[in-house]
C-alpha positions as CSV (number, residue, x, y, z in Angstrom):
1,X,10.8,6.3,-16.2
2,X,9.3,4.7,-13.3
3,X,6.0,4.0,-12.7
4,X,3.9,2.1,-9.8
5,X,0.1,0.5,-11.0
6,X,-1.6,-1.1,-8.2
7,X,-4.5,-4.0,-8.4
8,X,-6.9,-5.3,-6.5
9,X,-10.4,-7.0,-6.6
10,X,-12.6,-3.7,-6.5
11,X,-15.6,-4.7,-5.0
12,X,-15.2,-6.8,-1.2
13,X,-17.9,-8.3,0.9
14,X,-17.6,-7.3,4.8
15,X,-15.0,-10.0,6.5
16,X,-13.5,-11.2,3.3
17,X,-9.6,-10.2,2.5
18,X,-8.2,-7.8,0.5
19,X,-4.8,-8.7,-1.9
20,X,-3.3,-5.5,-3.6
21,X,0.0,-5.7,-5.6
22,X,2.1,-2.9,-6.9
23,X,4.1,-3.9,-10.0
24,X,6.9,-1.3,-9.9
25,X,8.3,-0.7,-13.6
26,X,11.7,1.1,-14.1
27,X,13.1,0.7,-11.2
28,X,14.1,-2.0,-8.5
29,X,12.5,-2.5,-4.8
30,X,15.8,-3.3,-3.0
31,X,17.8,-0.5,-3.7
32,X,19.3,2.6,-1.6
33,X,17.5,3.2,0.9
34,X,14.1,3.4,-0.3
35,X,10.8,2.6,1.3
36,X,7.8,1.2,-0.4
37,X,4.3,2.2,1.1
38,X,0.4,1.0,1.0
39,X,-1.7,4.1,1.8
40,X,-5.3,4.9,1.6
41,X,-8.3,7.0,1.3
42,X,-11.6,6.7,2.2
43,X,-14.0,9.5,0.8
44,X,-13.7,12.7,2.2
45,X,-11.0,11.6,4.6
46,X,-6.7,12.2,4.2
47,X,-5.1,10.0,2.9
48,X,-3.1,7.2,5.7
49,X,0.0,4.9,5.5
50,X,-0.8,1.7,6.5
51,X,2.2,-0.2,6.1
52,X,5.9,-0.1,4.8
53,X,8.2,-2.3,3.7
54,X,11.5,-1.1,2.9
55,X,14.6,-2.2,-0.1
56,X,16.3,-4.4,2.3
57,X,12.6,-6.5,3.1
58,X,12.0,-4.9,6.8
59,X,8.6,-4.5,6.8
60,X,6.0,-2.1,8.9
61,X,2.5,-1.8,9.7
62,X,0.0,0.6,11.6
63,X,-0.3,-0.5,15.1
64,X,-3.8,-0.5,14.9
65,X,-3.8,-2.7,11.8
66,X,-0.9,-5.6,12.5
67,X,-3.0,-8.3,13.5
68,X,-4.7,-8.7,10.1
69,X,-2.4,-6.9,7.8
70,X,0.6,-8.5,6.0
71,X,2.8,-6.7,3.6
72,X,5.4,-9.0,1.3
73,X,7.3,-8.3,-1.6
74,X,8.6,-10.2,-4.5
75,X,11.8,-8.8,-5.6
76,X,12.0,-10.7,-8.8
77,X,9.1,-9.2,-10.2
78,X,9.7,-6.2,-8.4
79,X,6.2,-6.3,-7.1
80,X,5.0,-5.9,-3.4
81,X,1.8,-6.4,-2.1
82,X,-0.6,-6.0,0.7
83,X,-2.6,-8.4,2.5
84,X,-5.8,-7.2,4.7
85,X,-8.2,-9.4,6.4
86,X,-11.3,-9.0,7.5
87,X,-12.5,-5.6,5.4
88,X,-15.3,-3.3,6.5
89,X,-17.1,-1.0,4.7
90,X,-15.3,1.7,6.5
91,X,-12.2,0.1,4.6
92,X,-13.8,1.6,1.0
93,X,-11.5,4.0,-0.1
94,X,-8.7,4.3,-3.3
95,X,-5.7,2.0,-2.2
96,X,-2.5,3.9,-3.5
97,X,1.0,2.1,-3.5
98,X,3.7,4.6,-3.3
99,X,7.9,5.4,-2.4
100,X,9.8,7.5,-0.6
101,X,13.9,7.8,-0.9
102,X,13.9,7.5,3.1
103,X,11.8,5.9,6.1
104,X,8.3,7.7,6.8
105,X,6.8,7.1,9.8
106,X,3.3,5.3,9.3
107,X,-0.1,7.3,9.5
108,X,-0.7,10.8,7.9
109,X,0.5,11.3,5.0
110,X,2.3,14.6,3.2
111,X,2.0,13.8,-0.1
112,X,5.5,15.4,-1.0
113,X,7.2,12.9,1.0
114,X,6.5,10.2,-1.1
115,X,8.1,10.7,-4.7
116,X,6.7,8.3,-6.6
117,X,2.6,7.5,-6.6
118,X,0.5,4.4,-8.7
119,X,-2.5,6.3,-9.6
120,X,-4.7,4.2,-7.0
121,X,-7.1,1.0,-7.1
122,X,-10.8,1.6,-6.0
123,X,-11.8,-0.8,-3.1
124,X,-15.8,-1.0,-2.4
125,X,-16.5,-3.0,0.7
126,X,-20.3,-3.3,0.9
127,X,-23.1,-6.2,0.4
């Protein structure tokens, strides 16, 4: 059985960064061709892929997001992680790591395309 389970801090202060890491049980990160994703929602918005990185280490971001996002993996402990600077509230949201058996093109997200789900770490960026 696989399973994904994401962490992270919780709670942010504006302008501080975020580290996430999906420990991915059951299965390895650098096999086939599969594609291992950081996506989010903030409340009462749909959910959005932010960035990508896939079983052979290329990794992806948002356009909108590159210059202060990072996404790494560590294929030993088949973990991969996420790396945003400078949060803003706007940023609050549930942080979901997920995969998908192909390549997904980054920003809205159909859930059915993505096979495999954490169950999502609360962030809280406020003072």
């Amino acid at each position: 059985q696989v399973q994904l389970v994401e962490s992270g801090p919780g709670l942010l202060k504006p302008s501080q960064t975020l580290s996430l890491t999906c420990t991915v049980s059951g299965a390895s990160i650098t096999a086939d061709n599969d594609h291992w994703y950081w996506i989010r929602q903030p409340p009462g918005k749909d959910l959005e892929s932010m960035a990508v990185i896939s079983s052979s280490g290329d990794p992806r971001v948002r356009a909108y997001l590159q210059t202060r996002t990072t996404i790494s993996r560590d294929p030993t402990k088949t973990q991969f992680s996420l790396r945003l600077m400078s949060v803003t509230p706007a940023e609050t949201g549930v942080y979901y790591c997920a995969r998908a058996r192909e390549f997904i093109s980054l920003g809205s997200v159909h859930r059915a395309d993505h096979d495999l789900w954490g169950q999502g770490t609360q962030l809280t960026v406020s003072v």
